[in-house]
C-alpha positions as CSV (number, residue, x, y, z in Angstrom):
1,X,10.5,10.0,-24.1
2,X,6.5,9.1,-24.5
3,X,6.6,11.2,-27.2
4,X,8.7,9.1,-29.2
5,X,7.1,5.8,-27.7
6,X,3.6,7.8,-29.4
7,X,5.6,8.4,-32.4
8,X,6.9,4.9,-33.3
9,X,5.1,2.5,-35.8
10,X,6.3,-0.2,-33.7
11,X,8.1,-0.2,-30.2
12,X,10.8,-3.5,-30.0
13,X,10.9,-5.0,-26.4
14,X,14.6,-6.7,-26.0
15,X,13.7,-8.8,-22.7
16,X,17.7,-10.5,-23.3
17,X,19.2,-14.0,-24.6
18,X,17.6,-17.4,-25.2
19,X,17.5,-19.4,-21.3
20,X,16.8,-23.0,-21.2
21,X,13.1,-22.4,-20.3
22,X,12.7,-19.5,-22.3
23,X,10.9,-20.5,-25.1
24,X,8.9,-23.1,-23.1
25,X,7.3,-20.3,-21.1
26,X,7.0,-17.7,-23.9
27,X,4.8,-21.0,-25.5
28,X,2.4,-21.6,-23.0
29,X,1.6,-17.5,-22.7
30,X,0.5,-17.7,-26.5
31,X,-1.0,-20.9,-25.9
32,X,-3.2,-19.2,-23.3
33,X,-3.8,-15.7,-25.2
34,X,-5.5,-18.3,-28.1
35,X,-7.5,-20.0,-25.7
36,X,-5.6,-23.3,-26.1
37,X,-4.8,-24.0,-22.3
38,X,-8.0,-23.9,-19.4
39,X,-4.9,-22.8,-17.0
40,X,-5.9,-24.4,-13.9
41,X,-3.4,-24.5,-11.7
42,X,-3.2,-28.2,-11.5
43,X,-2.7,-29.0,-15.1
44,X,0.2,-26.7,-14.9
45,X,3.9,-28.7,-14.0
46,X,6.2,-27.2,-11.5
47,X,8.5,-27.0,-14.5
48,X,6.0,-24.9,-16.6
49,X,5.2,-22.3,-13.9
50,X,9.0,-22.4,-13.0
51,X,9.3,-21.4,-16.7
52,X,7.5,-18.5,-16.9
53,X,8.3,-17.0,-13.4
54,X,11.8,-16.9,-15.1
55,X,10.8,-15.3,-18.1
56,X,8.7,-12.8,-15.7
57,X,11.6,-11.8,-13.3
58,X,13.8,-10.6,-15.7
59,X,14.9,-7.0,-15.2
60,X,12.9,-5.7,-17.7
61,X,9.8,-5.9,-16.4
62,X,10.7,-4.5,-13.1
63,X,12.0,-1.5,-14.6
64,X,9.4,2.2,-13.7
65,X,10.8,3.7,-17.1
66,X,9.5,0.7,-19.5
67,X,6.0,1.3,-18.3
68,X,5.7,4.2,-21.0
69,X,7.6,2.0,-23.8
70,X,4.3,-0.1,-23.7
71,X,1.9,2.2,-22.9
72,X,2.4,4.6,-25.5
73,X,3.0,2.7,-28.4
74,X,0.8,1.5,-31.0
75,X,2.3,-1.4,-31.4
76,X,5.0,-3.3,-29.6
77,X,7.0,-6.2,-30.0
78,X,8.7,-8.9,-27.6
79,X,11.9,-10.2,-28.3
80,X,14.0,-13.4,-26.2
81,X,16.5,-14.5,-28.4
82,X,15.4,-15.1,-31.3
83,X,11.6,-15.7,-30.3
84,X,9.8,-13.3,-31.8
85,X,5.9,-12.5,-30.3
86,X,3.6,-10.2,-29.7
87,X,3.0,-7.9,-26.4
88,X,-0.5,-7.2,-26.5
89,X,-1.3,-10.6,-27.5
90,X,0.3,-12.4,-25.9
91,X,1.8,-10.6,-22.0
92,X,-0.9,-8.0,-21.2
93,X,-3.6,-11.0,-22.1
94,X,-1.8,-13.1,-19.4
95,X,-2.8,-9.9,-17.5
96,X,-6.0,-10.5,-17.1
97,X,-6.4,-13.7,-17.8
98,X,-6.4,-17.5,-15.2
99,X,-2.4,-17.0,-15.4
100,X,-2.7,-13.9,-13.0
101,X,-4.4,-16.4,-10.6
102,X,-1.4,-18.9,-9.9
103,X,-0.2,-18.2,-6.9
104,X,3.1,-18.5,-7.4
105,X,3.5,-16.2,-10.0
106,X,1.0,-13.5,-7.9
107,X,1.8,-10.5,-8.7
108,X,1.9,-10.2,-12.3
109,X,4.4,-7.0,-12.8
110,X,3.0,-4.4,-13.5
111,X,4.0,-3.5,-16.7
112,X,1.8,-6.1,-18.0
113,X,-1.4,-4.0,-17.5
114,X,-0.3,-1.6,-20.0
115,X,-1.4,-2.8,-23.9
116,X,-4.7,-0.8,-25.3
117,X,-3.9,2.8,-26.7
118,X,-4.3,5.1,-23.9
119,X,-7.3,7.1,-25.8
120,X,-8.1,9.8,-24.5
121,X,-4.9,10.3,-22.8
122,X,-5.2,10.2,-18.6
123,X,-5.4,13.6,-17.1
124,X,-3.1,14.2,-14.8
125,X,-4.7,15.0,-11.2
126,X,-3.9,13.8,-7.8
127,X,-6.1,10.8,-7.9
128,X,-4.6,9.5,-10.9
129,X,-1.2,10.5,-10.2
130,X,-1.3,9.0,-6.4
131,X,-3.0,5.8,-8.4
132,X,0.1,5.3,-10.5
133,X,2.2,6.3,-8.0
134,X,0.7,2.9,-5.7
135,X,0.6,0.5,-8.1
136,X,4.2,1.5,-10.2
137,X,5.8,1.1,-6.1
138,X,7.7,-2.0,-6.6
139,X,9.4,-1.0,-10.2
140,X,12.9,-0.4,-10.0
141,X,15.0,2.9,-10.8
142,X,18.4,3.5,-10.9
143,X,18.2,7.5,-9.5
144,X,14.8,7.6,-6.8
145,X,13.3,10.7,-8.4
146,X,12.7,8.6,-11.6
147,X,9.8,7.0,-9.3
148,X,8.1,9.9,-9.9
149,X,9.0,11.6,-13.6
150,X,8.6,8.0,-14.9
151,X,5.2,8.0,-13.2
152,X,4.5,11.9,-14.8
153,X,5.0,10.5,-18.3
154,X,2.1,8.0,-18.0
155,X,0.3,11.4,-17.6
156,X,-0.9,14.2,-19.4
157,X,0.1,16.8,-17.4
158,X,-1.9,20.1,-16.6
159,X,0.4,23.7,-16.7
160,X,1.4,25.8,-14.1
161,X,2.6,23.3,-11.1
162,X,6.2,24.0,-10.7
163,X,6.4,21.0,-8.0
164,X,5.4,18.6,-10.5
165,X,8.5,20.2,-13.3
166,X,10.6,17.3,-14.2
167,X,14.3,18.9,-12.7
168,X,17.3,16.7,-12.1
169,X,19.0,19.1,-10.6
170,X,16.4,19.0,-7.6
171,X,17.4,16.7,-4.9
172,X,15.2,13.4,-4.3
173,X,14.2,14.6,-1.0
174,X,12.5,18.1,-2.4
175,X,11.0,16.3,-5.1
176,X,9.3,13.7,-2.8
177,X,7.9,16.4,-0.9
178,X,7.0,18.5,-3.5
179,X,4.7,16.0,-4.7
180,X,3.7,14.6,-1.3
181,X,2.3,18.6,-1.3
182,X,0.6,18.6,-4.0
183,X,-1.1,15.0,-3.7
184,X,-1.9,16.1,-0.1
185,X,-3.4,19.5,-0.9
186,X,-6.0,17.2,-3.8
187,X,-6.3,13.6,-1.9
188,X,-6.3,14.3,1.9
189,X,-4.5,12.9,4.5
190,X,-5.2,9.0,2.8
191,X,-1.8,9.9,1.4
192,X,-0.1,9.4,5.2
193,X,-1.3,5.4,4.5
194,X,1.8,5.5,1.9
195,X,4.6,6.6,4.4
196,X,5.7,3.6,5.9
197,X,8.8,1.8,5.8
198,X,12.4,3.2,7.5
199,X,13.4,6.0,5.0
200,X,17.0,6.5,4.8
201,X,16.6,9.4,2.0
202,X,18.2,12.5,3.3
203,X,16.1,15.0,4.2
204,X,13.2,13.5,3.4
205,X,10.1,14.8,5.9
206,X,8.2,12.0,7.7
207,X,4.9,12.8,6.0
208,X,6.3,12.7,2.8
209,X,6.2,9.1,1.8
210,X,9.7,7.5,0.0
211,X,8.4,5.9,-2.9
212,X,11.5,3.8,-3.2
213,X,10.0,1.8,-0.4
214,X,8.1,-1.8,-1.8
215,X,5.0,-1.9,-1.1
216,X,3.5,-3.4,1.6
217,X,1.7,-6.3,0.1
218,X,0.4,-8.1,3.5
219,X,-1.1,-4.9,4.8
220,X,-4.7,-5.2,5.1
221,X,-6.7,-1.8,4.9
222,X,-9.7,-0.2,6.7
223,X,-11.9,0.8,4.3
224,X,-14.8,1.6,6.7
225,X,-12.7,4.0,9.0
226,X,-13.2,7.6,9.5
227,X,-12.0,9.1,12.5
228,X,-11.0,12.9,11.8
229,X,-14.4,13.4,9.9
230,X,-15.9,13.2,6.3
231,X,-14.6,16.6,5.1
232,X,-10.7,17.6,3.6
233,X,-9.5,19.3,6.4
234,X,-7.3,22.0,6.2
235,X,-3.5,21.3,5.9
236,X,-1.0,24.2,5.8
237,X,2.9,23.8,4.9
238,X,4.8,26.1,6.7
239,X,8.7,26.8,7.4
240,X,10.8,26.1,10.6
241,X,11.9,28.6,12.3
242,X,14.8,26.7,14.1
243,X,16.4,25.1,10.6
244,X,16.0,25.3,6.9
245,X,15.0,23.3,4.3
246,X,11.6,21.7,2.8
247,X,8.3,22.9,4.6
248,X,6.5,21.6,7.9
249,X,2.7,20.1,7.9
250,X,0.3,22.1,9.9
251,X,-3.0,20.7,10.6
252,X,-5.7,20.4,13.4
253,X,-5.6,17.5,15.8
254,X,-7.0,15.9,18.8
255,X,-4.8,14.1,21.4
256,X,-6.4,10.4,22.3
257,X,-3.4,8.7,24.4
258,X,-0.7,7.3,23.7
259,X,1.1,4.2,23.5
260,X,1.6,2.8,26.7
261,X,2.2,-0.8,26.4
262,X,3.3,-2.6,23.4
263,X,2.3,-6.5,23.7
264,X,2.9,-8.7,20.3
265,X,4.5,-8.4,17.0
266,X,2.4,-9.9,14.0
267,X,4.5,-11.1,11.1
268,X,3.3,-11.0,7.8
269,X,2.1,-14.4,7.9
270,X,-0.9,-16.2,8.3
271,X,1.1,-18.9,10.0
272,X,2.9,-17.0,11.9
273,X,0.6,-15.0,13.3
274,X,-1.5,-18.3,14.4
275,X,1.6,-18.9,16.5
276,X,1.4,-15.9,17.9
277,X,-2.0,-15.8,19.0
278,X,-1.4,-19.2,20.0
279,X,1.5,-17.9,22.6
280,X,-0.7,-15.4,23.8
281,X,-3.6,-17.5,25.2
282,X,-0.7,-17.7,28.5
283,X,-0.8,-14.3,28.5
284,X,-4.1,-13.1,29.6
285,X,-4.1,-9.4,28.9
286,X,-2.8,-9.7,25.7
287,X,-5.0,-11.7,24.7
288,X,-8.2,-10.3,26.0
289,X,-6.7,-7.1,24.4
290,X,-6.7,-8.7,21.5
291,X,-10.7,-9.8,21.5
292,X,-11.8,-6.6,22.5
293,X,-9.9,-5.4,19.2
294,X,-11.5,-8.0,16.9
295,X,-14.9,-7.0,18.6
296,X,-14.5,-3.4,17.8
297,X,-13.1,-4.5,14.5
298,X,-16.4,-6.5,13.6
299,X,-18.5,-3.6,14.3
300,X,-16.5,-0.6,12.1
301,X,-16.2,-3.3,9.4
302,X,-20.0,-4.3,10.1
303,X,-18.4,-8.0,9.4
304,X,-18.7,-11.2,12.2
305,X,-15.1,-12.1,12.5
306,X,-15.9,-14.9,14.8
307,X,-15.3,-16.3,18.9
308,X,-11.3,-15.8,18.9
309,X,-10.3,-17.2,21.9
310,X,-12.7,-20.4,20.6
311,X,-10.7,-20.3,16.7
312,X,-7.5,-20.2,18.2
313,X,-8.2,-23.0,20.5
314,X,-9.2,-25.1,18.3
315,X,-6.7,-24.2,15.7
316,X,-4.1,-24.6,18.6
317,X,-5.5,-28.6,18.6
318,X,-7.2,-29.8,15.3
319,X,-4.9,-27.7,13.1
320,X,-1.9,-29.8,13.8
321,X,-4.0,-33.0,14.4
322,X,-5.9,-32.7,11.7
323,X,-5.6,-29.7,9.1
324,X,-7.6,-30.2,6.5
325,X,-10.3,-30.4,8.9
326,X,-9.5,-26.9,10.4
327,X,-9.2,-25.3,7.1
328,X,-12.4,-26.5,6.1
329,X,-14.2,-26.2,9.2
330,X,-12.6,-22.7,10.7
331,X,-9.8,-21.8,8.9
332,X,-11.8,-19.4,6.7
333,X,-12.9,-17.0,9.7
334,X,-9.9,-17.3,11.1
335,X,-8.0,-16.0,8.3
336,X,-10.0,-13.2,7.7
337,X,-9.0,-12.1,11.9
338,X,-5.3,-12.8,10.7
339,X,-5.1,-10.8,7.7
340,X,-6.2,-7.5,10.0
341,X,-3.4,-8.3,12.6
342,X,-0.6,-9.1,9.7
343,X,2.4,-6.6,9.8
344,X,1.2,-5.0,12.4
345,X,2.0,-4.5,16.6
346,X,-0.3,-5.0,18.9
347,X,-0.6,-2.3,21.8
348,X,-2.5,-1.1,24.9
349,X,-3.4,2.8,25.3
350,X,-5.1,4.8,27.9
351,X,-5.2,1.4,30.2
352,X,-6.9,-1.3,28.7
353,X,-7.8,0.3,24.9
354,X,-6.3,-1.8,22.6
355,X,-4.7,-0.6,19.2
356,X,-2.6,-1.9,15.8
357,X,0.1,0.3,14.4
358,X,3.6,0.2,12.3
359,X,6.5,-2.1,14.1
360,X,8.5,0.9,13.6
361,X,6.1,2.3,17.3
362,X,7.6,2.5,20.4
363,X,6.1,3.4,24.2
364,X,5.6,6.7,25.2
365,X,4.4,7.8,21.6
366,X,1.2,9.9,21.1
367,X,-2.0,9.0,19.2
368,X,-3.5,12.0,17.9
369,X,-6.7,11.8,15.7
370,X,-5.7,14.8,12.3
371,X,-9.0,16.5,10.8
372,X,-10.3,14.6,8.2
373,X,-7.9,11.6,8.7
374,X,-9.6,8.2,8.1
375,X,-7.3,6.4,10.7
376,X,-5.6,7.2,13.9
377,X,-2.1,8.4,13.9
378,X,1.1,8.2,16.0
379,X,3.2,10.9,16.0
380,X,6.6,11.0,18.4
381,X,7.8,14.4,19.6
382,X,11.0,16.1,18.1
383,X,13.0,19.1,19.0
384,X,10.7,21.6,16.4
385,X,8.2,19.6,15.7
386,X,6.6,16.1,15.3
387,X,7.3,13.3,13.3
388,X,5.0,10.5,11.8
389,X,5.3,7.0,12.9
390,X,2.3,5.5,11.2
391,X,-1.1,5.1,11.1
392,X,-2.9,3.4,13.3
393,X,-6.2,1.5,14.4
394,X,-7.7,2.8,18.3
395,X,-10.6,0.8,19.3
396,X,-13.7,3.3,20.1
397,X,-12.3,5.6,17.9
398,X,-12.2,4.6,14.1
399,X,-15.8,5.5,13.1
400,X,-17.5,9.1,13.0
401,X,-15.7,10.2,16.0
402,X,-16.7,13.3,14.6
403,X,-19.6,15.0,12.8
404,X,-20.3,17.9,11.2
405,X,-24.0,20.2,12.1
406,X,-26.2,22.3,9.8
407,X,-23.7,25.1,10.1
408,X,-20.9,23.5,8.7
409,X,-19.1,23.4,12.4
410,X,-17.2,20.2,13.1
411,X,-18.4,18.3,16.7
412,X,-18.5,15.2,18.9
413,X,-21.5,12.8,19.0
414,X,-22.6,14.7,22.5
415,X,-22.7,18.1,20.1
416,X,-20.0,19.9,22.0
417,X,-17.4,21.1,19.2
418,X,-14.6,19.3,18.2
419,X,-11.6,20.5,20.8
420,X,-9.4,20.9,17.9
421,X,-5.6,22.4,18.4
422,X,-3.0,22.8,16.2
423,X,0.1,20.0,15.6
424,X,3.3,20.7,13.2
425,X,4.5,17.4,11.5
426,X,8.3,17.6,10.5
């Protein structure tokens, strides 16, 4: 299909009949691709940004396959009704400019990104597949392996990778692992922080992530974490011998704990997890658990994230007596705690170490560092193998856990070598 995207003079954009609002919203997007609005959020109505979140959320835009229909063509026109305008003038503008600011209409789809020629055309290599992949997570299909070819025609591809052929007679589950493979093989194990969620494909391995999952928009990520090493380890896929079907994950592990106590649920609020660090002031463990995390956090991050127990005290008092105070006064650092305990569970390991991981966690599941892995991982025993729960933050274990000497040879900070064994993820 991009090739006849390329092709076209002009590519028409049918976004559906005249709405009430319609034209009003399609109006103030030309007003702001001439420069005729500031957009400041203020000086916007509730009717005006009501206007053009309509105009945003219709199907179209949420669709993977459009993506291409924009990105390849030369030129492209929008149609609503009988309203006639530009796409590059006037939606991928609004891409980049104050509109993508408004909260309420945060995220922009998208779709809207696309609107210069793609000159030269992208190459395509894991990074830049993986890339796509991310940010193309919350458009729509109809069949899930159209998450992926849609993705492969933003692409140029490079011959000779059978797991990347565009094949509908391939089942979704072999073509999510076929490309979990081959991003694996160029990317690393950063391609585990993409297999969340509950998947309910069949068949689908538990490394392999569904890509008909949303994304997880509240999920704030260590950057500054590296706890299997600096180096691509090496991961081999390998068959079961008990049952058939798509290949097994072998790679080299160490075994840190497990999960032994699982204390508090963050939401993926702000507010509501205020409340529940609020709750757990009663509960003294927890909540010393949770300091010694936020301290340990602070010095990986090499940020100050503040006194907890003295933020949440006093957002426990002056945020409800007076909270425009707080957020002035402390609400700032205590967001930036917040954000790194949002959509995430709280836990205990090994006694009193304290840890974050994926809701979907339960006690009695095993924390294993993986070569080269940036986080921590839980993995939960199966009949042939194990299966991935999630990644996962382990106080005194998320930076540099491991080095590498002058020969090359992977070892601790005493200098002993790294007492790596095998582990075969299903």
């Amino acid at each position: 299909m991009h090739r006849i995207y390329r092709a076209a003079l002009r590519v028409l954009v049918y976004l559906g009949e005249r709405s009430t609002d319609s034209d009003e919203a399609i109006c103030i997007l030309e007003d702001d691709a001439k420069g005729g609005r500031p957009f400041i959020t203020d000086n916007l109505s509730y009717g005006e940004i009501k206007a053009v979140k309509a105009l945003l959320n219709r199907p179209w835009f949420h669709r993977v396959w459009v993506l291409q229909e924009v990105a390849w063509s030369k030129s492209a026109l929008v149609l609503c009704g009988s309203r006639i305008t530009p796409w590059r003038e006037t939606f991928h503008r609004a891409y980049t400019s104050s509109i993508s600011q408004i909260g309420d209409l945060k995220p922009l789809p998208y779709v809207m990104s696309f609107g210069k020629v793609r000159s030269p055309e992208p190459l395509l290599t894991p990074d830049a597949l993986l890339g796509e992949l991310r940010n193309a997570r919350d458009c729509a299909s109809t069949d899930p392996v159209d998450k992926i070819y849609a993705v492969l025609e933003l692409l140029r591809a490079a011959p000779g990778d059978s797991r990347l052929a565009i094949d509908y007679n391939r089942q979704p589950a072999t073509v999510f692992t076929d490309v979990a493979e081959y991003l694996l093989e160029g990317v690393g194990l950063g391609l585990l922080s993409d297999a969340y969620g509950h998947s309910t494909m069949s068949g689908l391995l538990s490394w392999a992530p569904d890509w008909t999952i949303p994304s997880q928009k509240k999920v704030y990520y260590f950057v500054s974490c590296w706890a299997g090493g600096r180096r691509l380890g090496h991961i081999e896929f390998v068959s079961s011998p008990h049952e058939s079907g798509p290949r097994m994950m072998r790679i080299r592990r160490v075994s840190v704990g497990r999960v032994d106590r699982i204390c508090a649920t963050f939401n993926d609020s702000l507010d509501g997890g205020l409340a529940t660090l609020i709750q757990l002031i009663d509960s003294t463990e927890s909540f010393k658990a949770v300091e010694r995390l936020v301290k340990n956090i602070s010095h990986v991050e090499s940020v100050g994230l503040g006194n907890l127990s003295y933020l949440v005290s006093a957002a426990a008092m002056q945020a409800v007596s007076d909270p425009d105070a707080f957020a002035r006064t402390r609400g700032k650092a205590l967001k930036q705690i917040l954000s790194r305990l949002q959509s995430r569970t709280l836990f205990l390991s090994g006694g009193k170490r304290p840890g974050l991981g994926p809701h979907t966690m339960q006690e009695k599941d095993e924390i294993f560092i993986l070569e080269s892995g940036k986080m921590c991982y839980i993995l939960r025993r199966s009949k042939a193998a194990y299966k991935l729960v999630g990644e996962c933050f382990l106080a005194a274990y998320m930076r540099d856990t491991f080095s590498y000497d002058s020969a090359g040879n992977c070892v601790q900070a005493n200098g002993k070598p790294a007492p790596w064994k095998d582990v075969v993820i299903s």
